[in-house]
N, C-alpha and C positions, 0 to 999 in steps of 0.2 A: 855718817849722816851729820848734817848740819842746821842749824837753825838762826832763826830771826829771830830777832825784839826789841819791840818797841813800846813806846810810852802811852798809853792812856790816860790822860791827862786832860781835866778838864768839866766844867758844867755837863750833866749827863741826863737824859730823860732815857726811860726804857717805854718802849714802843707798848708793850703787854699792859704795860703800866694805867696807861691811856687811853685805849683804843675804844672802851668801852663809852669814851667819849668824844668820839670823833664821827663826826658827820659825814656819810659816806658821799652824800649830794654835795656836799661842797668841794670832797674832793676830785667829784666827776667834773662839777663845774668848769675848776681850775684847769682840769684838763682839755676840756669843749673848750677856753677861752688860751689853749695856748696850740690849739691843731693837733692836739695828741689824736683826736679821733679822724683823724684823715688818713692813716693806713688802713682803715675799714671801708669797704664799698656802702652804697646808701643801704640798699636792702639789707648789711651784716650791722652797720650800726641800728637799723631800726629796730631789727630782732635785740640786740645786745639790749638798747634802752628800752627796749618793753620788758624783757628779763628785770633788769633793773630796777625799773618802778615797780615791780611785782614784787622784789625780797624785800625782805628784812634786811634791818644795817648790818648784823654781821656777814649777813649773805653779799650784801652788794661791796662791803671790803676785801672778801674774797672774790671776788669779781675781779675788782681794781687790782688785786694783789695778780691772778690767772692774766690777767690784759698784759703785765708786765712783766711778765716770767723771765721774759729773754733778754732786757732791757735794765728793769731797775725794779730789783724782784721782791723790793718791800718797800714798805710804807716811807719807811724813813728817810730811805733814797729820795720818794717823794717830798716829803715833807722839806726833810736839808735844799734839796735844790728849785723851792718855792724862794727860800730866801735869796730877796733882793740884793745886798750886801755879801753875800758869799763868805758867812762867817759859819754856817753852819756845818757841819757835815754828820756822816754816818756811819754805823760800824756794825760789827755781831758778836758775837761772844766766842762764836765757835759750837754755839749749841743752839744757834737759830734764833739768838733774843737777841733783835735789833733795839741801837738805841741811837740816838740825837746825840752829836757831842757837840761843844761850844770849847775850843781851845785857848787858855789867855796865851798872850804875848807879853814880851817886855817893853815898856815903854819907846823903847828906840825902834821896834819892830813895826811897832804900829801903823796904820796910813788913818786920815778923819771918817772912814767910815766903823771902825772898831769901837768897842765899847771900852772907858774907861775905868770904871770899875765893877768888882761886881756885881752890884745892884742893879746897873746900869744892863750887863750881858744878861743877867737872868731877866731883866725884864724884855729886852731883844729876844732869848728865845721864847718864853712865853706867849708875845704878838705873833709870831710864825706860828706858832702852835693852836691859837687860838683863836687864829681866822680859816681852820677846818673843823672847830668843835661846836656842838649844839649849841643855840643863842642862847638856851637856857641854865648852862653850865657855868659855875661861879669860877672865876680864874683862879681864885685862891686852891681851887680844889686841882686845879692842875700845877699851878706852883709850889703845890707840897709833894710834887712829884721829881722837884729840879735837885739832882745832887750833885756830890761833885767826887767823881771819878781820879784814882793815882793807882791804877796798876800798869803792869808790866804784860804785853801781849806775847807769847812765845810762837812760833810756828815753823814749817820748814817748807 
């Protein structure tokens, strides 16, 4: 038997972390404004968005989470490939806890859309973050969620 491993390394938000403040209409939004709901007929998106307006937020994250099963089967999926700059991405634990990573680089690796330091990257992830959470949520409250990840991934 053999295995893999690699490096986690990196700014890290956990999804669980979070989600209790994240806006599940805004994530719908994002979606209606990029054609994600155009593999649905009109009459199955009508029913879905009546569903919808009807939950609760956790009900309708689990919605978004069931929509995407086969595709991009959590949040974070979502959220990493919101961002415009393509610095974010995604991972799991291995035990179903998704999180956000933000990887640095070495100065030579870099291209001008990367973040220079890291005050600069946590505040890059946090804007992606923060444009699917309640208007009414202090950012501070999710920035005390930004850590920073150095483990070692095993798998085979």
């Amino acid at each position: 038997m053999s295995f893999s491993y690699w490096m986690n390394e990196g700014l890290v938000v956990v999804i669980a972390d979070i989600i209790q403040n994240i806006d599940a209409e805004k994530i719908q939004a994002y979606l209606k404004s990029n054609d994600t709901f155009e593999l649905l007929t009109e009459d199955e998106y009508e029913e879905w968005m009546r569903d919808f307006h009807h939950a609760d937020n956790q009900d309708r994250l689990e919605m978004l989470e069931e929509f995407f099963r086969d595709d991009d089967p959590n949040l974070a999926a979502l959220i990493a490939n919101s961002d415009e700059k393509h610095l974010l991405s995604c991972g799991n634990d291995g035990d179903d806890k998704y999180f956000l990573l933000y990887r640095p680089s070495y100065p030579w690796e870099r291209d001008e859309n990367e973040c220079i330091t890291e005050e600069s990257a946590r505040q890059h992830v946090l804007n992606v973050i923060t444009q699917f959470t309640f208007n009414d949520i202090d950012a501070s409250e999710i920035e005390k969620q930004i850590d920073y990840i150095y483990e070692v991934g095993i798998g085979n």
